[in-house]
C-alpha positions as CSV (number, residue, x, y, z in Angstrom):
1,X,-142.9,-78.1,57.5
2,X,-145.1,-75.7,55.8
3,X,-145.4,-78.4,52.8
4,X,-147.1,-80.6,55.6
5,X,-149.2,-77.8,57.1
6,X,-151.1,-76.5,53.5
7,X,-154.3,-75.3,55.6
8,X,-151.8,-73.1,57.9
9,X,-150.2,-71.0,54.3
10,X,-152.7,-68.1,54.8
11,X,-152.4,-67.4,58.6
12,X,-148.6,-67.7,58.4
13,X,-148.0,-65.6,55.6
14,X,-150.5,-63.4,57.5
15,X,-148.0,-63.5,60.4
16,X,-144.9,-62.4,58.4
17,X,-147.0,-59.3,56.8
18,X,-147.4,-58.2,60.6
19,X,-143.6,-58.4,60.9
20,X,-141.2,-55.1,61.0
21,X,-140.1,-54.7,57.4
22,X,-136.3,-54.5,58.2
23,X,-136.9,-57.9,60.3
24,X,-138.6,-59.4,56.8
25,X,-135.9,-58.1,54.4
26,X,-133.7,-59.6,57.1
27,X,-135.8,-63.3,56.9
28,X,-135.6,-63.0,53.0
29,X,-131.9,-63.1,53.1
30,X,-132.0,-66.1,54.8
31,X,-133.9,-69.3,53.6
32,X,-132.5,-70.9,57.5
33,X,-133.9,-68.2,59.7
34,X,-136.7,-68.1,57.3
35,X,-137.8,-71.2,57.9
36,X,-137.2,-71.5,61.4
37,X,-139.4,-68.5,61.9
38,X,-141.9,-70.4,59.9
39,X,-141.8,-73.7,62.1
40,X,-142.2,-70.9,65.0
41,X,-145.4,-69.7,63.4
42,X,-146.4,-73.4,63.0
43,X,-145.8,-74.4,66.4
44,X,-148.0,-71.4,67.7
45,X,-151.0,-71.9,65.3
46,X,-151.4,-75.8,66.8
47,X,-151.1,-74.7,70.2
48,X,-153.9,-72.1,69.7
49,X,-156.1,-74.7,67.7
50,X,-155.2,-77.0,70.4
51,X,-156.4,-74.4,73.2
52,X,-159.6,-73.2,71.0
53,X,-160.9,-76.5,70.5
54,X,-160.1,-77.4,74.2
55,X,-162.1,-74.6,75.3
56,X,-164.6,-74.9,72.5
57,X,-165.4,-78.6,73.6
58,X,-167.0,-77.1,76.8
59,X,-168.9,-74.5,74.9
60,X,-172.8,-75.0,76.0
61,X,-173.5,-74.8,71.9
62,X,-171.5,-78.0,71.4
63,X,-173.3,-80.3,73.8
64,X,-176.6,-81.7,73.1
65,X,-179.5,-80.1,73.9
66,X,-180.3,-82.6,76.9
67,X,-176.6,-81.9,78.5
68,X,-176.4,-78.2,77.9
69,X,-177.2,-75.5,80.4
70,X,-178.2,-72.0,79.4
């Protein structure tokens, strides 16, 4: 999962930081939960990139000049 997703290391690891530090010690016991809080993390990062460039698609900056409206 994360071997496949190299570009996604930072924001993930960012993600755990933000975590209670019980509930880490808890995921560091635990290589399964680990890692299926990992494909969690995954999972939300491509729906958000999916969303963002979705929405950024539409963004008046994207268009050409002809197409967009200020």
């Amino acid at each position: 999962m994360i071997k496949r997703e190299p570009d996604l290391v930072a924001k993930i690891t960012g993600m755990l930081l933000e975590m209670d530090n019980s509930e880490l010690l808890l995921l560091l016991e635990s290589p399964d939960t680990l890692a299926s809080k990992i494909e969690e993390a995954v999972q939300v990062l491509k729906i958000s990139k999916t969303k963002a460039s979705g929405q950024d698609s539409l963004h008046p900056s994207y268009l050409p000049a002809e197409v967009a409206v200020n």
